[in-house]
C-alpha positions as CSV (number, residue, x, y, z in Angstrom):
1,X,0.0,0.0,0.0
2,X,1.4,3.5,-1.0
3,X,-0.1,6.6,0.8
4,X,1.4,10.1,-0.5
5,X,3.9,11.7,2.2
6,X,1.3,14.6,2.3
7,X,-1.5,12.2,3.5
8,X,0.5,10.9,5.9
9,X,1.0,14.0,7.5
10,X,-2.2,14.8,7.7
11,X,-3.0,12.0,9.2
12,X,-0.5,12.3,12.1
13,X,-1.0,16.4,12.4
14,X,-2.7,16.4,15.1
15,X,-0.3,14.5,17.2
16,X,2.6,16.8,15.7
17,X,0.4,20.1,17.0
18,X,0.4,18.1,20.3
19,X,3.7,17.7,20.7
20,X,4.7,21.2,19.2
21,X,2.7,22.6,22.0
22,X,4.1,20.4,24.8
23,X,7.6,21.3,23.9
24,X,6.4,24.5,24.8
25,X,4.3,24.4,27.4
26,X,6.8,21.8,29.5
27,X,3.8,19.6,31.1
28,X,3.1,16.2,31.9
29,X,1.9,14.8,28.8
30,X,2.4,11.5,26.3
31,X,1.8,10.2,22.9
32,X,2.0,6.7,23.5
33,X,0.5,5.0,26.7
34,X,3.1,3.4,29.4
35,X,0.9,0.6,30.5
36,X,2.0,-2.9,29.1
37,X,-2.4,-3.4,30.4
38,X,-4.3,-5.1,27.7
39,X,-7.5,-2.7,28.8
40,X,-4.9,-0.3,26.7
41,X,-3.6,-2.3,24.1
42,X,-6.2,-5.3,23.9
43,X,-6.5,-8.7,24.8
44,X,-4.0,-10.3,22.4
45,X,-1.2,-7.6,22.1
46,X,1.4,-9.1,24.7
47,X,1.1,-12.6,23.3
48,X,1.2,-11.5,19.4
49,X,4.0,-9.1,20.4
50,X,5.7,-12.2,22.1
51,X,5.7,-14.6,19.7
52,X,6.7,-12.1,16.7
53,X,9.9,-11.7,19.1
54,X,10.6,-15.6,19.7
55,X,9.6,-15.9,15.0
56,X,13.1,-14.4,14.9
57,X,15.2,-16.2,17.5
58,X,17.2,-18.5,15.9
59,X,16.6,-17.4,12.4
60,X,17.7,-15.0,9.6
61,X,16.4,-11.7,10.6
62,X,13.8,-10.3,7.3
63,X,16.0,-7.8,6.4
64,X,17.1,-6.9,2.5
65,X,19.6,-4.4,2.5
66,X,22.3,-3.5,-0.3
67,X,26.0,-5.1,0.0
68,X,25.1,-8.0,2.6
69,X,27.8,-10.7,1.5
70,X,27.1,-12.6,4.9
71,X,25.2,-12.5,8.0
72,X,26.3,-11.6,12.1
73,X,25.2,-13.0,14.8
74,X,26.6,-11.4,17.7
75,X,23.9,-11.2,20.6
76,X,24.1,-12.9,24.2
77,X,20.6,-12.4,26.7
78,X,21.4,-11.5,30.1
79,X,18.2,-13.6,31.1
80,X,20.2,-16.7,29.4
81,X,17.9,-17.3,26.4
82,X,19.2,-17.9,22.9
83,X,18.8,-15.7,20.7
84,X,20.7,-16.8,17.4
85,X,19.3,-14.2,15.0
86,X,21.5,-13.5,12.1
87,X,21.7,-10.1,10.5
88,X,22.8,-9.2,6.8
89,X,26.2,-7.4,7.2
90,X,28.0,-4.9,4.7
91,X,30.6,-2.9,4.7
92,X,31.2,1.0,5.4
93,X,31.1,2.0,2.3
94,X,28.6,-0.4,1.0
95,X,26.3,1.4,3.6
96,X,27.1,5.0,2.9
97,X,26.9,4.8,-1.0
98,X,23.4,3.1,-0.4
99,X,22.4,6.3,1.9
100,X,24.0,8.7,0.2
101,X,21.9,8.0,-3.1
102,X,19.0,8.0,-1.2
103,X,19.5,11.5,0.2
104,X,18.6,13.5,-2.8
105,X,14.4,12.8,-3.3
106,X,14.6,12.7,0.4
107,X,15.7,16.5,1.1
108,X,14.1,17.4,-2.0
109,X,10.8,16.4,-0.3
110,X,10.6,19.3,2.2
111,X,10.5,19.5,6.1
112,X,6.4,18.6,6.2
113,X,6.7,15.4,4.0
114,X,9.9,14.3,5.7
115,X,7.6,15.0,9.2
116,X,4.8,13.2,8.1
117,X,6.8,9.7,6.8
118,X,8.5,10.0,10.5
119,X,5.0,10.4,12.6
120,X,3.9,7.2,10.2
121,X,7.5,5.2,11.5
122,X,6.2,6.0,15.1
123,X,3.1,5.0,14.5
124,X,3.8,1.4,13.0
125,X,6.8,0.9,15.6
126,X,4.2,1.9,18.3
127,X,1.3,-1.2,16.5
128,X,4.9,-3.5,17.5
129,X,5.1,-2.0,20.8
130,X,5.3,-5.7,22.6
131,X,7.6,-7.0,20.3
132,X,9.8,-4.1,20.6
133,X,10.0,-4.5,24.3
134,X,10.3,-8.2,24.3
135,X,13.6,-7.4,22.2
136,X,14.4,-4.6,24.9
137,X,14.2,-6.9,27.9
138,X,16.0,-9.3,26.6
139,X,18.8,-8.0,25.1
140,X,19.6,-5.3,27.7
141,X,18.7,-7.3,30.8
142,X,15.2,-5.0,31.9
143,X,13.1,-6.6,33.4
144,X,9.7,-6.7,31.1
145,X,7.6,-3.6,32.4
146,X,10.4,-1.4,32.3
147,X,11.7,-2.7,28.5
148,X,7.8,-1.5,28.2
149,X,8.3,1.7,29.0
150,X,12.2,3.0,28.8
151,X,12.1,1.0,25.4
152,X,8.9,1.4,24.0
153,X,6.3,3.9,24.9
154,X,9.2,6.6,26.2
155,X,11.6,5.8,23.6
156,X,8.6,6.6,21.2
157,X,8.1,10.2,23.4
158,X,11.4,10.9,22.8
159,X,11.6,10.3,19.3
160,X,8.5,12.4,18.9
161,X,10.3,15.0,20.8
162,X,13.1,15.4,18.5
163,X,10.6,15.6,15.3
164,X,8.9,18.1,17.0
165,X,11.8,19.9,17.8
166,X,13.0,19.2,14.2
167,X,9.9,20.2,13.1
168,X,10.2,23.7,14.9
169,X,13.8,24.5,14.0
170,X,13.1,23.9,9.8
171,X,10.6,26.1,9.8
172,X,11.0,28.8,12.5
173,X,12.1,30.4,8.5
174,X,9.5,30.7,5.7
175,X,10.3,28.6,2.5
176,X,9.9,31.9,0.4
177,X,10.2,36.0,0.5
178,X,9.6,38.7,-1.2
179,X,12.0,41.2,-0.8
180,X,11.5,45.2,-1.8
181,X,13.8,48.1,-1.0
182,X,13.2,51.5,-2.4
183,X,15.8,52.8,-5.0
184,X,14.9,56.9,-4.7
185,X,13.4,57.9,-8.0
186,X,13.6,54.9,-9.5
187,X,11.5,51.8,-9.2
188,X,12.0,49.6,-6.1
189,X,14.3,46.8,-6.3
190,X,11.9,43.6,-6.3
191,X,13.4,39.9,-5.7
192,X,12.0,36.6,-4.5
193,X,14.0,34.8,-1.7
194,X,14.1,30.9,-1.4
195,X,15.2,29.0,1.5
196,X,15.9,25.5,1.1
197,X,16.5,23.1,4.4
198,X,19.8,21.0,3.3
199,X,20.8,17.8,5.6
200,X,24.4,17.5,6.4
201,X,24.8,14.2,4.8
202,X,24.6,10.6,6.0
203,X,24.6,10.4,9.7
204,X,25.5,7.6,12.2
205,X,23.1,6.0,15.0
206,X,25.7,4.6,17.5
207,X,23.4,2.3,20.0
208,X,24.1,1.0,23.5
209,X,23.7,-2.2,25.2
210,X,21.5,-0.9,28.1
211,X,18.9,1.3,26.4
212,X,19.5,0.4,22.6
213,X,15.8,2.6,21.7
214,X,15.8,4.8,24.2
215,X,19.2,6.7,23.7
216,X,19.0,5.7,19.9
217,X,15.7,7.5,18.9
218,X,16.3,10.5,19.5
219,X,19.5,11.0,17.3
220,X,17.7,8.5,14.7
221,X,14.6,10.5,14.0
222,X,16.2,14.1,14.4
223,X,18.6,13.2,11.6
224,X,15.7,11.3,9.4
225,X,13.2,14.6,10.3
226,X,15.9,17.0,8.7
227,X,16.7,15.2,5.3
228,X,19.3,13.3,6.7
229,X,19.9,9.2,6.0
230,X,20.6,7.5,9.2
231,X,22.8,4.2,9.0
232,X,22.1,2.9,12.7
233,X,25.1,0.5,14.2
234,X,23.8,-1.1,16.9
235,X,25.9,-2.4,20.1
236,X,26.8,-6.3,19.3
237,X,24.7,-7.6,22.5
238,X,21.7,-5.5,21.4
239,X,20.9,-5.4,17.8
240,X,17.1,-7.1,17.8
241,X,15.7,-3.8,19.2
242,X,17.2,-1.8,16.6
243,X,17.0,-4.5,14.1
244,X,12.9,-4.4,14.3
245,X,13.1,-0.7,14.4
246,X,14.8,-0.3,11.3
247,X,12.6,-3.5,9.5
248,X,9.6,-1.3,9.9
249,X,11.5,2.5,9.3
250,X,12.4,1.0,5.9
251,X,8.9,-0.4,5.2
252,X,7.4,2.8,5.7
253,X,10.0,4.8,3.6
254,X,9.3,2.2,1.0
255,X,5.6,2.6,0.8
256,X,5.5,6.4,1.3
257,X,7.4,6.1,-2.2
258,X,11.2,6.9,-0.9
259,X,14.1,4.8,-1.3
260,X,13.9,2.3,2.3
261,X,18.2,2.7,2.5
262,X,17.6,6.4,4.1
263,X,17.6,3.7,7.1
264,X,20.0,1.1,7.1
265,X,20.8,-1.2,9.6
266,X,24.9,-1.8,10.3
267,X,25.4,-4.7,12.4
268,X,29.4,-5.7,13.4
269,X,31.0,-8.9,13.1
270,X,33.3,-9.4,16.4
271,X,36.0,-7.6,16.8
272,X,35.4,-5.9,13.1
273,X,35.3,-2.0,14.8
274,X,32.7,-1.2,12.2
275,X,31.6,2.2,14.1
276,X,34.6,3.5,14.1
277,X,35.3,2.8,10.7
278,X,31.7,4.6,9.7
279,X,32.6,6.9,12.6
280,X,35.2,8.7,10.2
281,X,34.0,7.8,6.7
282,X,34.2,11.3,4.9
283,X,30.6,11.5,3.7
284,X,29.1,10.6,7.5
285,X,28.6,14.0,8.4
286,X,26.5,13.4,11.7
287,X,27.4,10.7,14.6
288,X,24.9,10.1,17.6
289,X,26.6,7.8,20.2
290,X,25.7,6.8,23.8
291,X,28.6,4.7,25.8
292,X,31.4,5.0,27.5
293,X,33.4,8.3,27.9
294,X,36.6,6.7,26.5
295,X,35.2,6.4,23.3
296,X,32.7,9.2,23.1
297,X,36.1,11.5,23.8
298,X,37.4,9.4,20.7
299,X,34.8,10.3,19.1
300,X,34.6,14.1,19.4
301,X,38.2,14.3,19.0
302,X,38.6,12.1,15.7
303,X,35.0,12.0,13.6
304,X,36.4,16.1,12.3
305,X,34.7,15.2,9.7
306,X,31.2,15.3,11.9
307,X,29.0,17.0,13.9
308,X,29.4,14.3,17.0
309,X,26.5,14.5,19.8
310,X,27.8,12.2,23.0
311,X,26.0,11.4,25.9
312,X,28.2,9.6,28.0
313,X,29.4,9.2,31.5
314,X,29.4,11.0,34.9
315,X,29.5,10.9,38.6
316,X,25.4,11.7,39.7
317,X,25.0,13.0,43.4
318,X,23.3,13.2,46.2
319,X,23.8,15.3,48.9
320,X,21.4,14.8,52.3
321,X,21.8,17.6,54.5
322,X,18.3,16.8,56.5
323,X,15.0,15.6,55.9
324,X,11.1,15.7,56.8
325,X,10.5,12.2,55.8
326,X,13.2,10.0,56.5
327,X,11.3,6.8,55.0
328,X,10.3,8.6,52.4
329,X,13.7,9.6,51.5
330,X,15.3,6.3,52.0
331,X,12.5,4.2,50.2
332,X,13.3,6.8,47.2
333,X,17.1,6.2,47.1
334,X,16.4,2.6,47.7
335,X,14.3,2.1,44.6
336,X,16.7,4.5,42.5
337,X,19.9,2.2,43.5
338,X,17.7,-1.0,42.6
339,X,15.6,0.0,39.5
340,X,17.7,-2.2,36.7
341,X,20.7,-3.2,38.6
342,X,21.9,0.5,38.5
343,X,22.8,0.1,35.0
344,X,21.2,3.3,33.9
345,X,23.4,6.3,33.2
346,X,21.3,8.5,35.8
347,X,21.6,6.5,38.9
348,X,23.2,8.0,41.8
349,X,26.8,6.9,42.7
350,X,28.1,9.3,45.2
351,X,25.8,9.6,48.7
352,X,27.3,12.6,50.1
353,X,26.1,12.6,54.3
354,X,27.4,14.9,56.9
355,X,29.8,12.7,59.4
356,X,27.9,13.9,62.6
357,X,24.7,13.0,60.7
358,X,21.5,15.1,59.6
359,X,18.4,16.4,61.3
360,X,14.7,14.1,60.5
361,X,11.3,14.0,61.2
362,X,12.3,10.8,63.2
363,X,15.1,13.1,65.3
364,X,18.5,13.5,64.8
365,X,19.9,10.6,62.8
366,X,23.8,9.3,62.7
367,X,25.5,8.7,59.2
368,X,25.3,5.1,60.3
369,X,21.6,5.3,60.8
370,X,21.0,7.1,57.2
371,X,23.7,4.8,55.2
372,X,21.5,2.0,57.0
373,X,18.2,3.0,56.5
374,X,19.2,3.3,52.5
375,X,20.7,-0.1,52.7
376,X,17.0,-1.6,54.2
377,X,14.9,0.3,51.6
378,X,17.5,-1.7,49.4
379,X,17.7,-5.1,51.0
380,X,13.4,-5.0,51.3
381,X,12.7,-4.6,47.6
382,X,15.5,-7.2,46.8
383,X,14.4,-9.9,49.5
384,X,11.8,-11.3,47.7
385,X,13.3,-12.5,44.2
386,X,10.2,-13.2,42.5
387,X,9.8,-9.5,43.1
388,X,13.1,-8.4,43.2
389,X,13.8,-9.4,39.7
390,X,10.7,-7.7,38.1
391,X,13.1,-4.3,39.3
392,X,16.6,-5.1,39.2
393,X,16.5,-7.4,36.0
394,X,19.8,-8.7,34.6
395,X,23.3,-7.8,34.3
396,X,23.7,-6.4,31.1
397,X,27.5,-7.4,30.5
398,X,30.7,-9.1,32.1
399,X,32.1,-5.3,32.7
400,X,29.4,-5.0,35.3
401,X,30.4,-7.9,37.3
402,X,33.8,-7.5,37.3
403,X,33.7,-3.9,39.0
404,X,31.1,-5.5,41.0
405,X,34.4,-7.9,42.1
406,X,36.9,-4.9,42.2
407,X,34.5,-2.9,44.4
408,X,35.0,-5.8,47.6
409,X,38.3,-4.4,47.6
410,X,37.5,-1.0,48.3
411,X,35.9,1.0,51.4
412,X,33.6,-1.0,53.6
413,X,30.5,-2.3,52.9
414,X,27.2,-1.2,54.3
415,X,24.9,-3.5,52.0
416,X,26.5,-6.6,50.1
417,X,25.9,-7.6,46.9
418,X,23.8,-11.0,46.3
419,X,23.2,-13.6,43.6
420,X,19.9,-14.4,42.9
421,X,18.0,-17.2,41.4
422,X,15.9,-16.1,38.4
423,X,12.8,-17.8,39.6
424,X,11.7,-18.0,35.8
425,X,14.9,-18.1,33.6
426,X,17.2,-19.9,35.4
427,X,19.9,-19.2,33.1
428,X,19.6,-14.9,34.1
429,X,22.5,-13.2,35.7
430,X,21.0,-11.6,38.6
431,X,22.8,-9.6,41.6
432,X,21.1,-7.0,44.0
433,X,23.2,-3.7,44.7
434,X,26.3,-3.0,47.0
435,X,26.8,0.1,49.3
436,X,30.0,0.7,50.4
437,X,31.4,3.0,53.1
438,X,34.4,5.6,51.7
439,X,35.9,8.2,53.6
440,X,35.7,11.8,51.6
441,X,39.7,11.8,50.5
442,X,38.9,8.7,48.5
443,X,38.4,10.5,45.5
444,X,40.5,7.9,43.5
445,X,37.7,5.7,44.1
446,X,34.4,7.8,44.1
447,X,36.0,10.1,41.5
448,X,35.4,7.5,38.9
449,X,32.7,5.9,37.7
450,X,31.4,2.4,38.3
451,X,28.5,1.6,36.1
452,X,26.3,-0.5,37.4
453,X,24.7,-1.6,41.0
454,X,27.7,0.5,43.1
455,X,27.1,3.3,45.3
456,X,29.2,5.1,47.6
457,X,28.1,6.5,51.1
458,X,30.4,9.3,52.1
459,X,31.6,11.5,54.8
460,X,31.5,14.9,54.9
461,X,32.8,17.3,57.4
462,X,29.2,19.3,56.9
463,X,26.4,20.0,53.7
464,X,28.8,22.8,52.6
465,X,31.7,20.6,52.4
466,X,29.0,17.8,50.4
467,X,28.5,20.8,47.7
468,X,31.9,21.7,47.5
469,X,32.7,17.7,46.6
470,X,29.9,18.3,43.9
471,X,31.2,21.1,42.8
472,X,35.1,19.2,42.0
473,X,33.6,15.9,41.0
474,X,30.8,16.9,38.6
475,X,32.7,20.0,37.6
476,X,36.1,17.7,36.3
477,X,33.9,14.5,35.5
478,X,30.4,15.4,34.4
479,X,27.3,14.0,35.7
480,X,23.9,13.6,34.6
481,X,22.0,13.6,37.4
482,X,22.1,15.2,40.8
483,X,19.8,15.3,44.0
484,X,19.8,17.2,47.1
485,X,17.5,16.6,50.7
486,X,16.9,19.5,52.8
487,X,14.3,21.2,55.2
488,X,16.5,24.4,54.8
489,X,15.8,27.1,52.1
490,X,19.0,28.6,51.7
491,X,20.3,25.0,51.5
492,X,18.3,24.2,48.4
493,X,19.0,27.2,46.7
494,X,22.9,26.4,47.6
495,X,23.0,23.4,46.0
496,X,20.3,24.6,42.9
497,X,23.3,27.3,42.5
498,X,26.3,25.0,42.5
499,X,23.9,22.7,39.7
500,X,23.6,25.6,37.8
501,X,27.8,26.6,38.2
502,X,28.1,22.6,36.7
503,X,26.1,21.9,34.4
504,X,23.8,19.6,35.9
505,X,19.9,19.0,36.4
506,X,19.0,18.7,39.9
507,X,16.3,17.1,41.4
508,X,15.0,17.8,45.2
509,X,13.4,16.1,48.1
510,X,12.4,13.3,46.0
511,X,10.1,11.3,48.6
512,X,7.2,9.6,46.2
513,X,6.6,8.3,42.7
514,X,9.2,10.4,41.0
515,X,13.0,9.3,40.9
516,X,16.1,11.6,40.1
517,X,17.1,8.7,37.6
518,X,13.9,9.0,35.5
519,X,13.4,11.9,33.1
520,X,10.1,12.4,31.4
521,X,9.9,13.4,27.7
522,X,8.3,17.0,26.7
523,X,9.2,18.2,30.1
524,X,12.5,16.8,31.3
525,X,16.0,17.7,29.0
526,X,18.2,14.5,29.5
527,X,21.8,16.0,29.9
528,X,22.5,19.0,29.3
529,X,25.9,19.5,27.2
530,X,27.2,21.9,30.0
531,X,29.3,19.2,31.7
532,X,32.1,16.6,30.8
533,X,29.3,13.9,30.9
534,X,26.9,15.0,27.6
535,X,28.2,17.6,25.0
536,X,24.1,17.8,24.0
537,X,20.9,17.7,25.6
538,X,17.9,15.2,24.7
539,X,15.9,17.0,23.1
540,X,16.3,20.8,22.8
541,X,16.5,22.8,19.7
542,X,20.6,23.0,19.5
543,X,19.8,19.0,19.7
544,X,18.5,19.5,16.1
545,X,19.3,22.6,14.8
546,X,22.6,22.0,13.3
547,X,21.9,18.9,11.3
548,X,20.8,21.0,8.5
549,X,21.5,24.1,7.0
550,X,19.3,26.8,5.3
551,X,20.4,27.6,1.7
552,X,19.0,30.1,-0.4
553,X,18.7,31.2,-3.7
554,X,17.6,34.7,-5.2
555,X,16.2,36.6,-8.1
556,X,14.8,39.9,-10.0
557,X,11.1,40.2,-10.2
C-alpha cells in the first residue's frame, strides 16, 4: 500500500500540534501509553507481540539491504535465552553509498513530508510496541515492564520529541520572500528569496547495550526529520531492538514512495570496529553515540569530519543535608539504586552525608543510621526475588560484574551484593546492589565511575563541604543527574546554585513516585551539554538545529 507523504502528514497532524505545544508548554503529557495493560492495548497484544519476538530467535532476521555478503550474529541475553538471529552485514562503504543516493528525493521532499513519513514510522513501531520491548528486555537485561516503557512507549516520546523539535527548528524560517527596497526615483528593487532546508549528509546512529531505543531515537529521527539518512550501528549484544526498528522504518519509507536505504541497519562482526570505521567515513557528516566516555572523547576528538553528539558518562550525586521524611527519603534512594541493577546512566553513585549525621522527622539521625536506612529500603525490595527481579533485571555485560568484584576491595560495605536465582529463567545473571562506606579523601575511588549496581556512602565534614565535593567531582567528570534533601531554604538554593555553576539538572526532596534517575519526555531535557558527561541535551533545539542548514537562492522580479 502507498499513501502520498502529504496524507501521511495529515494523518498524524494532530499528534505533531500536540507535541509542538508540549515542547512548549513543558507539562506532563504522552503520545503513547506506558501501560504494558491489555485494557490499553487489547487482549492479544502481549502474546502476538511475544511470539513475533521468539519468530526471529534462531533465524535470519527479514532484512534486504544492499552489500550484505554474509550474515552476524553477535547477541548474548542476560536472562540466558538464545537468541541466534543473524543479521545481513555490509561494509562501510557499501552502507554509505546506499544512503548517500537515497539523500537527494529525500531533502528534496521538504520538512512537512519528511515530518509526516516519520510520525507514520512512530506509528507502525508503536502497533509493534510488545515485540519491541520483548527485544528490549531481553537484550539489555530489563526486566519486562520497564523494557515496556524506557524502550517502548518513552523511547517513542522521545523520538517524537526530537521531530517536534525538528519540526520547529526547519521552519522557525519561511520557505519563500519577497523582498522590496526603495531605490529613490527609480523603481523599487523587487526579488524573490528561497530558503531550502539541506541535511548534512549521511549520519551515524551509535546504539548501546542498556537502552539500545531509548538513547537511539532521538538522534535516529532528528537526523531522518531534517533530510538526513541514518545508518544505525547497533551495540553487538543488542541489535534485535534496533534491528525491528529499522525492519519497519524502511517499510514505511518504501511505501510512502522513498528509497527504504535512508535507514539502514549496520550490524558488526566481532571484533570488526565497524563504528569506528563509519565513525570517520568522509561522507558521515552526523554521529549520535551513547557509551562510555573513553570512546565518546574518541569520538569528538577524531569524527572532524562530523558533527558528534555524545551522551556519556558522569558521577550523579546526592547530597542529604536533612530531611522531613526520612522513610520517604530512603525508600526513594532505595528504589533508584535497585531499578535495573543501577545500570542506567542517571543512577546515583556518590551519597554525600554529613559525618555527625542530619536532622529528620524521626530526630537526629547518625550517618550510620542514614547509610543504614538506605541499605533496608534496598535489602526490602530485593528480599523477595520473585519481586526483586521484576526491578533489578539482569546484568547487562561481564564489565558489570567484574567492578562489582573490584569494588570488595574498596571501602567497607554497608549492603552486600547477592546472587539471585531467576525464579523464571534460570539461566539470568541476577545480583542485588552494594553500598559501600568511603571516607571523603577517597576521590580515587568515588571520583570515577562504576557503572552498574555500586554506590558510595560518604563523609563529609558538613552540607557545605558535600556541595563543594559536587562542585570538583561533577565540575572535572560530568554528571547527569544530581539530588539534594533538605528542610533548609538557603540550603536548596545552595546546592540549585552549585547545579547551575556545573552543568547539571537537579532534582530535590524526591520522597514519592518520581525518581532523580527518571526523566520524562516533553518536560524533562536528559543532559544538558554543559558538563564533561553529555556535550548535547535530549531533546532541545541546539539537539537538532545544526543537522541541516538553510540555503537560499535569489532573483529579480
Amino acid at each position: 500500500m502507498t499513501e502520498t507523504p502529504q496524507a501521511l502528514y495529515d494523518r498524524h497532524a494532530d499528534t505533531l500540534d500536540r507535541a509542538l505545544t508540549a515542547i512548549t508548554e513543558r507539562g506532563c503529557w504522552s503520545a503513547y501509553p506506558e501501560s504494558p495493560s491489555p485494557r490499553v492495548y487489547g487482549d492479544t497484544a502481549a502474546a502476538d507481540g511475544k511470539a513475533a519476538f521468539e519468530a526471529y530467535l534462531d533465524g535470519d532476521f527479514p532484512l534486504d539491504q544492499p552489500g550484505a555478503a554474509d550474515r552476524v550474529a553477535t547477541e548474548s541475553s542476560p536472562f540466558g535465552l538464545a537468541l541466534n538471529v543473524r543479521y545481513p552485514h555490509a561494509g562501510a562503504d557499501e552502507l554509505v553509498a546506499a544512503a548517500s543516493a537515497a539523500l537527494p528525493a529525500w531533502r528534496d521532499a521538504g520538512p512537512r513530508a519528511r515530518v509526516g513519513v516519520c510520525l507514520e514510522i512512530l506509528a507502525r513501531l508503536h502497533r509493534h510496541v510488545f515485540e519491541l520491548a520483548n527485544a528490549v528486555q531481553f537484550t539489555s537485561g530489563q526486566a519486562f515492564v520497564m523494557a515496556f516503557q524506557a524502550g517502548g512507549a518513552h523511547a517513542l516520546d522521545r523520538a517524537l520529541e526530537a521531530v517536534a523539535y525538528a519540526y520547529a527548528e526547519m521552519t522557525r524560517h519561511p520557505g519563500t520572500a519577497d523582498w522590496v527596497k526603495s531605490a529613490g526615483k527609480g523603481d523599487p528593487l523587487r526579488m524573490t528569496k528561497t530558503y531550502h532546508v539541506v541535511p548534512r549528509g549521511v549520519a551515524l546512529v551509535i546504539g548501546c547495550n542498556t537502552f539500545p531505543t531509548w538513547n537511539s531515537y532521538p538522534g535516529l529521527f532528528a537526523s531522518l526529520a531534517t533530510g538526513n539518512p541514518v545508518v544505525v550501528k547497533p551495540h553487538p549484544r543488542a541489535v534485535l531492538p534496533l534491528a525491528i526498528t529499522v525492519r519497519y522504518a524502511r517499510e514505511v519509507l518504501a511505501e510512502a514512495g522513498f528509497d527504504p536505504n535512508l535507514v539502514l541497519l549496520a550490524p558488526e562482526a566481532p571484533g570488526e570496529g565497524l563504528a569506528s570505521t563509519l565513525a570517520l567515513h568522509p561522507a558521515v557528516k552526523i554521529v549520535d553515540f551513547t557509551g562510555s566516555t573513553e570512546y565518546g572523547d574518541w569520538l569528538e576528538a577524531n569524527a572532524r569530519q562530523a558533527t558528534v553528539y555524545t551522551e556519556k558518562a558522569g558521577l550523579n550525586t546526592v547530597v542529604i543535608d536533612s530531611t522531613d521524611d526520612f522513610t520517604g527519603m530512603c525508600r526513594n534512594l532505595g528504589f533508584t539504586l535497585t531499578l535495573y541493577s543501577g545500570q542506567m546512566c542517571t543512577t546515583s553513585q556518590n551519597i554525600l552525608i554529613p559525618a555527625d549525621g542530619i536532622a529528620t522527622d524521626q530526630g537526629r539521625k547518625s550517618f550510620d543510621e542514614v547509610a543504614a536506612g538506605i541499605a533496608a529500603a534496598v535489602g526490602k525490595l530485593t528480599a523477595d526475588p520473585a519481586r526483586g527481579v521484576e526491578l533489578t533485571g539482569a546484568i547487562v555485560n561481564d564489565g558489570v560484574l567484574a567492578r562489582l568484584d573490584e569494588v570488595t576491595k574498596v571501602g567497607t560495605a554497608v549492603l552486600e551484593s547477592r546472587t539471585v536465582e531467576h525464579p523464571s529463567l534460570p539461566g539470568a545473571v541476577v545480583r542485588t546492589p552494594t553500598i559501600v562506606r568511603l571516607a571523603a579523601d577517597d576521590t580515587d575511588v568515588y571520583g570515577r565511575e562504576w557503572f552498574g549496581p555500586i554506590s558510595f556512602v560518604i563523609p563529609t565534614e558538613s552540607t557545605a563541604h558535600s556541595l563543594e565535593i559536587l562542585r570538583a567531582t561533577v565540575g572535572t567528570k560530568g554528571a547527569l543527574t544530581a539530588a539534594v534533601y533538605s528542610t533548609d531554604e538557603s540550603v536548596l538554593a545552595a546546592a540549585e546554585a552549585a547545579a547551575v555553576d556545573v552543568g547539571v539538572h537537579l532534582s530535590c526532596n524526591l520522597t514519592g513516585g518520581v525518581f532523580v534517575n527518571q526523566s520524562a519526555a516533553f518536560s524533562d531535557f536528559h543532559g544538558s551539554g554543559a558538563n564533561p558527561a553529555a556535550n548535547a541535551a535530549l531533546t532541545d533545539g541546539g539537539y537538532v538545529a545544526n543537522r541541516f542548514r538553510i540555503v537560499q537562492s535569489r532573483r529579480h522580479v
